[in-house]
DSSP file (Angstrom, degrees, kcal/mol; ACC not computed):
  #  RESIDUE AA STRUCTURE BP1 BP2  ACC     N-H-->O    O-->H-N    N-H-->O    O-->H-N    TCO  KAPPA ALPHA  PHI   PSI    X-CA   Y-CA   Z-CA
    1    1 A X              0   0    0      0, 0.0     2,-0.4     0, 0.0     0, 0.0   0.000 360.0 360.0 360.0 121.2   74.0   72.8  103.4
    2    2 A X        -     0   0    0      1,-0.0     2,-0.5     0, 0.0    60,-0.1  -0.666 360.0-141.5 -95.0 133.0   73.3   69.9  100.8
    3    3 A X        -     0   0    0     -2,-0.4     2,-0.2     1,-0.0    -1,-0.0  -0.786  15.3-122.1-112.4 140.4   76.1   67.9  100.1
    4    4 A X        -     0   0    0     -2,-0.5     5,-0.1     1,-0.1    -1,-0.0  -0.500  23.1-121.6 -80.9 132.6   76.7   66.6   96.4
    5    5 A X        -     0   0    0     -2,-0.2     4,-0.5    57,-0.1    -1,-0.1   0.232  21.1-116.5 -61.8-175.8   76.9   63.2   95.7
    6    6 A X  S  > S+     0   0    0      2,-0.2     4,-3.3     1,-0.1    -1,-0.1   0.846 118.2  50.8 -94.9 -18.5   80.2   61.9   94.0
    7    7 A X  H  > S+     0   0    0      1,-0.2     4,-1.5     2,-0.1    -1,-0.1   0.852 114.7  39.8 -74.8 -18.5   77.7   60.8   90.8
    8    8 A X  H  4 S+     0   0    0      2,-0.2    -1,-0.2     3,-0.1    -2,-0.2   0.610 114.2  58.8 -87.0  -8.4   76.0   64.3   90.6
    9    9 A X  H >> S+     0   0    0     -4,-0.5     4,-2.6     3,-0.2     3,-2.5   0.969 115.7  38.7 -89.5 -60.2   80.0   65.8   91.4
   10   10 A X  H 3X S+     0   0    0     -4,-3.3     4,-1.5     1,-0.3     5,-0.3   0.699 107.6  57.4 -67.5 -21.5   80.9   64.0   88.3
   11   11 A X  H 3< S+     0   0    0     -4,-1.5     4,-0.3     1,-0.2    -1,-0.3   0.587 119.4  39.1 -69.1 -15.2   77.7   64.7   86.1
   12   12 A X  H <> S+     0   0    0     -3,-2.5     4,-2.1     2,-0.1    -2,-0.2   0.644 110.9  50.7-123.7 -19.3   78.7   68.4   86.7
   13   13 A X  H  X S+     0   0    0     -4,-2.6     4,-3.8     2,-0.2    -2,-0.2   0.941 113.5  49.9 -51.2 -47.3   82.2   68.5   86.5
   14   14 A X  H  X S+     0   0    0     -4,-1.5     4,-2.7     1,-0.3    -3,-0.1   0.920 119.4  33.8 -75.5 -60.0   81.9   66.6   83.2
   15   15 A X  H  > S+     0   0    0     -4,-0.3     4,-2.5    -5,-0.3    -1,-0.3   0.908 114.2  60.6 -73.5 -26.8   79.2   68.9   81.6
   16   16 A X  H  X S+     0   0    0     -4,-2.1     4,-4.8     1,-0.2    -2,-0.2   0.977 111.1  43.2 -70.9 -41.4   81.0   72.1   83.6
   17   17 A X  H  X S+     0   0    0     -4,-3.8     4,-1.4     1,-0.3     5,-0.3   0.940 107.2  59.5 -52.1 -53.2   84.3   71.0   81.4
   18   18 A X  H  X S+     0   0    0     -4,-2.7     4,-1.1     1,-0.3     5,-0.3   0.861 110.4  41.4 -48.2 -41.7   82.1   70.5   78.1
   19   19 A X  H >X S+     0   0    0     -4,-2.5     4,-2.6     2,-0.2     3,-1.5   0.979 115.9  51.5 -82.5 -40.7   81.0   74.4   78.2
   20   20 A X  H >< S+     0   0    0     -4,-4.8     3,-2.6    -5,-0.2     4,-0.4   0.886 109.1  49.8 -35.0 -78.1   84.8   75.4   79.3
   21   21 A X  H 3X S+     0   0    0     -4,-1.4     4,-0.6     1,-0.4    -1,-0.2   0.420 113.9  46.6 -65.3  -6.4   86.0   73.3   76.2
   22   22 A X  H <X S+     0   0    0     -3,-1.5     4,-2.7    -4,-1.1    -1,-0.4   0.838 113.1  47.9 -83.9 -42.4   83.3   75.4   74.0
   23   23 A X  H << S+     0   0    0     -3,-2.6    -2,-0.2    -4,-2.6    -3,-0.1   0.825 109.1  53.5 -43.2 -44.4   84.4   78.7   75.6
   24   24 A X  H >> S+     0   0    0     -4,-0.4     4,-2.4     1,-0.2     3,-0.7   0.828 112.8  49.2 -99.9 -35.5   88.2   77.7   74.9
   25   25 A X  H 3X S+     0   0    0     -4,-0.6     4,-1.4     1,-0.3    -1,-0.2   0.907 109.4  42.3 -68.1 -35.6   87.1   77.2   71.2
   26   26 A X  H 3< S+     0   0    0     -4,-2.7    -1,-0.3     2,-0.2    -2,-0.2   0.333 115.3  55.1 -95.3  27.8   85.3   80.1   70.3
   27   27 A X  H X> S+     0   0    0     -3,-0.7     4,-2.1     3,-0.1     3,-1.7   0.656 110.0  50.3  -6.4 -85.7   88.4   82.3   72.4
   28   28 A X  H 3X S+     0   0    0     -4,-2.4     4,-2.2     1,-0.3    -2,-0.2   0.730 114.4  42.7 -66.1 -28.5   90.6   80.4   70.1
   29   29 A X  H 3<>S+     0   0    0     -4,-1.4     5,-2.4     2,-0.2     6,-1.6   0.499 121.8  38.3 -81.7  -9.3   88.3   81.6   66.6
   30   30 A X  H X45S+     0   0    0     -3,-1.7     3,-4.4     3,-0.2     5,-0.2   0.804 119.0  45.1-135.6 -79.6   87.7   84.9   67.4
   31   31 A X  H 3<5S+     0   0    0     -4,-2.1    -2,-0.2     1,-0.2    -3,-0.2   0.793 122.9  48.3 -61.6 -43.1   91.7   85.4   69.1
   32   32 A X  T 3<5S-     0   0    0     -4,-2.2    -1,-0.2    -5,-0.2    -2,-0.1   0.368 110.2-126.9 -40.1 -13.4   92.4   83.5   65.6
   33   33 A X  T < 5S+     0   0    0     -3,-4.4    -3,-0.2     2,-0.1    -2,-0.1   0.934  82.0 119.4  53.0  44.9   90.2   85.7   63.0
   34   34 A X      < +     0   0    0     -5,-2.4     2,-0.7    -4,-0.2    -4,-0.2   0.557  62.6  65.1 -98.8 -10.2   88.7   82.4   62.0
   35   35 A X        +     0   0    0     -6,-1.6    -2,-0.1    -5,-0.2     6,-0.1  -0.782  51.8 159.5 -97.9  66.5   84.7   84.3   63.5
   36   36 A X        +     0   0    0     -2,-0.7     2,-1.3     1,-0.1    -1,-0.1   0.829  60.2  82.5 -59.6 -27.5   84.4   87.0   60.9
   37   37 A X    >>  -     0   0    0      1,-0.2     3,-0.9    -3,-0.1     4,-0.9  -0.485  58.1-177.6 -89.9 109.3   81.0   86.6   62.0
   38   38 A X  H >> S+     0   0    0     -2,-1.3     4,-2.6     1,-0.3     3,-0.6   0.841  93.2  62.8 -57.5 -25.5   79.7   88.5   65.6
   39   39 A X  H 3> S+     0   0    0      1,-0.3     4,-2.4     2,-0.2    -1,-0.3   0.786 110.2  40.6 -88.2 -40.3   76.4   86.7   64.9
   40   40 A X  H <> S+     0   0    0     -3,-0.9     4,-0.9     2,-0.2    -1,-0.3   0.655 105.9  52.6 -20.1 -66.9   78.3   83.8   65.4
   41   41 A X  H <X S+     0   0    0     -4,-0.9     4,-3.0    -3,-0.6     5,-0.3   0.859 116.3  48.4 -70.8 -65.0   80.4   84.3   67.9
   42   42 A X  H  X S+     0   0    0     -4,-2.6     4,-0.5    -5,-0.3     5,-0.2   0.824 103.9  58.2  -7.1 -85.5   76.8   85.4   69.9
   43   43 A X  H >X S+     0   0    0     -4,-2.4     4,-3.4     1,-0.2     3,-0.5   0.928 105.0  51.2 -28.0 -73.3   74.9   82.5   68.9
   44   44 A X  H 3X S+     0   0    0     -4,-0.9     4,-2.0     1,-0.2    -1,-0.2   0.925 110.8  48.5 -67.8 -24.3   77.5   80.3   70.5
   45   45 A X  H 3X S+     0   0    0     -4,-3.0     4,-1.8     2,-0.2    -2,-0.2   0.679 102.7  57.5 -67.0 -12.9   77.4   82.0   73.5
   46   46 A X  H <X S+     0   0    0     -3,-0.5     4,-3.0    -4,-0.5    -2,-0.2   0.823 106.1  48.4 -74.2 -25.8   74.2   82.2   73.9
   47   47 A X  H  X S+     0   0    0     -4,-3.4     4,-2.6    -5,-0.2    -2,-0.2   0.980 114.5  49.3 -61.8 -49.0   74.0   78.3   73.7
   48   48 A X  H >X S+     0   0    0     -4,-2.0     3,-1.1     2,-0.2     4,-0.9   0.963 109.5  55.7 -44.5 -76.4   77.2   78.3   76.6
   49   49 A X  H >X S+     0   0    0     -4,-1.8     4,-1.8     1,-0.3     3,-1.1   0.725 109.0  44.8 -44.6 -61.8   74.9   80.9   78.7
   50   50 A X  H 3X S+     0   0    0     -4,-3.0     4,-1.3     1,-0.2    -1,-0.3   0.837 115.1  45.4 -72.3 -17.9   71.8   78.4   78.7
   51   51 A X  H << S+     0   0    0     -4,-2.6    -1,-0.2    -3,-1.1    -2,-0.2   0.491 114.6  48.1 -79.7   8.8   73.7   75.1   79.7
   52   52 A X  H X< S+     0   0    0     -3,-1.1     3,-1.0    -4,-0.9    -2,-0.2   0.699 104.5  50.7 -94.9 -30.4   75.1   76.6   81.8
   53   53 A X  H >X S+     0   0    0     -4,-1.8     4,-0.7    -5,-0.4     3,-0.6   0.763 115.7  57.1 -64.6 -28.7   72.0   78.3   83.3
   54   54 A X  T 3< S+     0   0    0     -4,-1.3    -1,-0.3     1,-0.3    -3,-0.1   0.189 102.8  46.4 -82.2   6.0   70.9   74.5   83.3
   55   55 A X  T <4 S+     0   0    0     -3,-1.0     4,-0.5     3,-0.1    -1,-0.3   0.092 110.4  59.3-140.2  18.0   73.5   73.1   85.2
   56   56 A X  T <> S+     0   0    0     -3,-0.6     4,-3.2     2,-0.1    -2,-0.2   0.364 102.1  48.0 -96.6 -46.1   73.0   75.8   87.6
   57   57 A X  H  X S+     0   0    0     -4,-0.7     4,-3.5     2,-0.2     5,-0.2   0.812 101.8  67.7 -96.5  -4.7   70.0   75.1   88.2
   58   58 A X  H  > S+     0   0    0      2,-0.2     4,-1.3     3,-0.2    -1,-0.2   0.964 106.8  43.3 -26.6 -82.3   71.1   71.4   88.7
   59   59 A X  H  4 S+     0   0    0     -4,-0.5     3,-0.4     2,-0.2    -2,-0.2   0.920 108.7  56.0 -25.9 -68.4   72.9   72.4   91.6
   60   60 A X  H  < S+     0   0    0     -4,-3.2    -2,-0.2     1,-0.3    -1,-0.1   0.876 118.5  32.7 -28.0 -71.9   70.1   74.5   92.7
   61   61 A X  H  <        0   0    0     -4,-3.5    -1,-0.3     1,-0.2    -2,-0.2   0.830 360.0 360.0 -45.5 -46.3   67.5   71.4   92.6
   62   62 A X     <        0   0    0     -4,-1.3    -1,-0.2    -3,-0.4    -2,-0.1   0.546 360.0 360.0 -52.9 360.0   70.5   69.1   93.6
């Protein structure tokens, strides 16, 4: 078991929050009917879905 250093804890805490706080926004457009657009909505999940696949593999490597 490889154990994470406390700069790499914070380097992923930090980015893990940044994709929450994107999540929490487009949740809040869509529960708001401010996203008329699905293509939209997508799009920015697809962006979530590869940083997140990147900070995954972060770990992985770590």
């Amino acid at each position: 078991m490889n154990t994470i250093s406390s700069i790499r804890k914070d380097f992923l805490a930090s980015h893990l929050r940044s994709q929450l706080g994107r999540l929490s926004s487009i949740l809040n457009n869509i529960e708001e009917d401010r996203i008329v657009d699905g293509e939209c909505a997508s799009n920015s999940l697809k962006e979530v879905e590869l940083n997140l696949r990147q900070i995954r593999k972060l770990c992985v490597e770590g």
